[in-house]
MARMILUM-138599 format. One record per residue (C-alpha): chain; residue in three letters; x, y, z. Coordinates in Angstrom, 1 decimal, decimal comma. Example, Ala and Ser with C-alpha at 12.3 -4.5 7.8 and 13.67 -1.06 7.14 Angstrom:
<pts>
pt senu:A	votor:ALA	u:12,3	v:-4,5	w:7,8
pt senu:A	votor:SER	u:13,7	v:-1,1	w:7,1
</pts>
This chain:
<pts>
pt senu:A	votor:UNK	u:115,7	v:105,7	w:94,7
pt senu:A	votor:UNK	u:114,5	v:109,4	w:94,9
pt senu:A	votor:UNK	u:111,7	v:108,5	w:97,4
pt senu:A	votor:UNK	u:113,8	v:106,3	w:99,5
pt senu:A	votor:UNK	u:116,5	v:109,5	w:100,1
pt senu:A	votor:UNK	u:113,3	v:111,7	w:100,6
pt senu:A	votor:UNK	u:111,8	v:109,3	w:103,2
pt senu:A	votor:UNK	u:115,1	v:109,0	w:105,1
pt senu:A	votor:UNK	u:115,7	v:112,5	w:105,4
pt senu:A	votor:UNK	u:112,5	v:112,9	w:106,6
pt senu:A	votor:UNK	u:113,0	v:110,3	w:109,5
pt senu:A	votor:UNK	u:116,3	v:112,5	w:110,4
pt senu:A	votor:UNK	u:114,8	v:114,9	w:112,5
pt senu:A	votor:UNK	u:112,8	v:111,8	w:114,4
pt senu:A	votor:UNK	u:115,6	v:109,8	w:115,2
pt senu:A	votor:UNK	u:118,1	v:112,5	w:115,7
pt senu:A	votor:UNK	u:115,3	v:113,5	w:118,7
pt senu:A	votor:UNK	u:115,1	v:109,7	w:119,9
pt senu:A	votor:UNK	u:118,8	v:109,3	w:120,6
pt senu:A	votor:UNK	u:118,7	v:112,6	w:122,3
pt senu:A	votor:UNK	u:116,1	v:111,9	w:124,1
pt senu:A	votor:UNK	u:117,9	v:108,1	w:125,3
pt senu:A	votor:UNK	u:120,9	v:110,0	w:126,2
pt senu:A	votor:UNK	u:119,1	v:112,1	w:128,6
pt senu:A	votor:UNK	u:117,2	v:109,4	w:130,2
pt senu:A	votor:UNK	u:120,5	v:107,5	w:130,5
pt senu:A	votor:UNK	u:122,0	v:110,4	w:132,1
pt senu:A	votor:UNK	u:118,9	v:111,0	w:134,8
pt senu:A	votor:UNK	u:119,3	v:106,9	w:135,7
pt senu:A	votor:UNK	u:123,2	v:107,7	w:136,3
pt senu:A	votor:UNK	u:122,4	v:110,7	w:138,5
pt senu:A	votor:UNK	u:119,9	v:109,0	w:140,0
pt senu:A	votor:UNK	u:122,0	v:106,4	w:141,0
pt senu:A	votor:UNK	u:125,0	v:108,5	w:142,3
pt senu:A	votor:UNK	u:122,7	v:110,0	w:144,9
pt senu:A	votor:UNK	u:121,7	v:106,6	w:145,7
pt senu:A	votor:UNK	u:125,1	v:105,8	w:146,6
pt senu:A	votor:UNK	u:125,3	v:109,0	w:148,5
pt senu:A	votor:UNK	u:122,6	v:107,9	w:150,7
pt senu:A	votor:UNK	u:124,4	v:104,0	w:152,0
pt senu:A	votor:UNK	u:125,6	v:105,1	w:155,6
pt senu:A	votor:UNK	u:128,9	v:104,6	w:156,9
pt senu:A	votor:UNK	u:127,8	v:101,9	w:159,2
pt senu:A	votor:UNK	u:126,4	v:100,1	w:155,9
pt senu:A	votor:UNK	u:129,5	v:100,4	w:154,0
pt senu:A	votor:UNK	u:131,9	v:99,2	w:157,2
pt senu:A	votor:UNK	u:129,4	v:96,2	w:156,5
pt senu:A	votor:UNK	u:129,7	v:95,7	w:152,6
pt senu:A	votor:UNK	u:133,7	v:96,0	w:153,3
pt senu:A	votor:UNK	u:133,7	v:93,3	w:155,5
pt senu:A	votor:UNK	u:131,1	v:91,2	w:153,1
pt senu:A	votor:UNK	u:133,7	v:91,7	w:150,4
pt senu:A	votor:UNK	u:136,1	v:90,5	w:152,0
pt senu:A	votor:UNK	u:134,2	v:87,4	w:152,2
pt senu:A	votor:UNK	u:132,9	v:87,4	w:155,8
pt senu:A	votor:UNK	u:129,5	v:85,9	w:157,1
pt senu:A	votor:UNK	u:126,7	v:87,6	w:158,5
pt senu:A	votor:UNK	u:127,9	v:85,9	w:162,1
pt senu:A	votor:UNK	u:131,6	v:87,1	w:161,5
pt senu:A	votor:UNK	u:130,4	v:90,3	w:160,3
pt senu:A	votor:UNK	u:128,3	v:91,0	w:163,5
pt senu:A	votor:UNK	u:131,3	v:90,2	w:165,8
pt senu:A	votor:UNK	u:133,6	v:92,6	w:164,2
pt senu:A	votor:UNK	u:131,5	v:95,5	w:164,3
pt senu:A	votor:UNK	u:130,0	v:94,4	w:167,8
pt senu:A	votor:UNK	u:126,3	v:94,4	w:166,6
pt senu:A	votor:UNK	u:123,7	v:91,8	w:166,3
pt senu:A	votor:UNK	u:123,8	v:89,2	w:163,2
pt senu:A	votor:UNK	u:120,2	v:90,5	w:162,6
pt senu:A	votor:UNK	u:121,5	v:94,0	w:162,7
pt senu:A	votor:UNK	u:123,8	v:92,9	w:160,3
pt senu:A	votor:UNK	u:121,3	v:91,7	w:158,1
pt senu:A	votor:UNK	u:119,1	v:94,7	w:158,4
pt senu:A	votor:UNK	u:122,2	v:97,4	w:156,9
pt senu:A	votor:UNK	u:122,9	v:94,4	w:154,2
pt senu:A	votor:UNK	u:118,9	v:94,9	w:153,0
pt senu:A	votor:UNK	u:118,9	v:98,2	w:153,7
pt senu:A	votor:UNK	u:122,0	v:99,2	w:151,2
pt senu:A	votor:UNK	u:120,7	v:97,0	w:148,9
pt senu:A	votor:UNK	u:117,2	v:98,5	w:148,4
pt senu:A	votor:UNK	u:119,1	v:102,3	w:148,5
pt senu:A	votor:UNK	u:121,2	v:100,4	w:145,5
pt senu:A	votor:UNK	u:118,4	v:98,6	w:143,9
pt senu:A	votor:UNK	u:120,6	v:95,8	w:143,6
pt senu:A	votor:UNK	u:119,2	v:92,3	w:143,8
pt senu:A	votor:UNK	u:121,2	v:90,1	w:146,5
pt senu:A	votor:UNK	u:124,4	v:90,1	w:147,6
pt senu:A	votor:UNK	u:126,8	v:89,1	w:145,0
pt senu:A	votor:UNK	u:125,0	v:92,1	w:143,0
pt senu:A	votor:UNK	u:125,3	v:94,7	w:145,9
pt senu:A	votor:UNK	u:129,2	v:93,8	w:146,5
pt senu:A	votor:UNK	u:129,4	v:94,1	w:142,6
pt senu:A	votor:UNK	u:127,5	v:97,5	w:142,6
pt senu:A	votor:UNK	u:129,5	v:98,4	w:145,4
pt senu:A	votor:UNK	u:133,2	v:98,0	w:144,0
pt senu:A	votor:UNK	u:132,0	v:99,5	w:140,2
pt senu:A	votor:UNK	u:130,5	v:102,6	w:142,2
pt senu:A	votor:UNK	u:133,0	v:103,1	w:144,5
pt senu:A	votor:UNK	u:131,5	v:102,6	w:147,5
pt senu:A	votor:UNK	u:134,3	v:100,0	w:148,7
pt senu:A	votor:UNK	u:137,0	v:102,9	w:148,7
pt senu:A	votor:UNK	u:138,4	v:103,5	w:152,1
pt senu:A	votor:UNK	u:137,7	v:107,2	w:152,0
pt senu:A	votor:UNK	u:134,5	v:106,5	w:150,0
</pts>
């Protein structure tokens, strides 16, 4: 019993220095992320507003006046700044980072 309280106090210091050091990588990946949502262009979120409201490319393209491959070119390109994997994921990302706020 004496060893086992010896060996677990001498882990203390280890995984006291582990947790720290997943907080701190958890809190780099959540900056890291807010800056990636700094950098989707206003022209790529008037496009992720009008996906979540449940528009198509085509329709999408006609409201903004652009091309539909336009269209699909801010899609791609706000979902590589967001490292998200299609759309569902993006729109997603989008409305849990705030990025679908009118003044956003």
């Amino acid at each position: 019993m004496r060893q086992q309280a010896s060996i677990d106090e001498s882990l203390r210091p280890l995984s006291t220095s582990v947790i720290s050091s997943a907080i701190e990588q958890d809190e780099a990946m959540q900056e890291a992320e807010l800056s990636e949502v700094a950098t989707v262009t206003a022209r790529e979120r008037d496009v992720l507003h009008l996906m979540a409201d449940g528009h198509s490319g085509k329709q999408i393209a006609r409201a903004l006046g652009i091309a539909p491959c336009t269209v699909e070119r801010h899609i791609e390109n706000a979902r590589l700044k967001t490292r998200t994997r299609n759309r569902s994921h993006l729109v997603a990302y989008a409305a849990r980072n705030g990025l679908l706020e009118r003044n956003a």
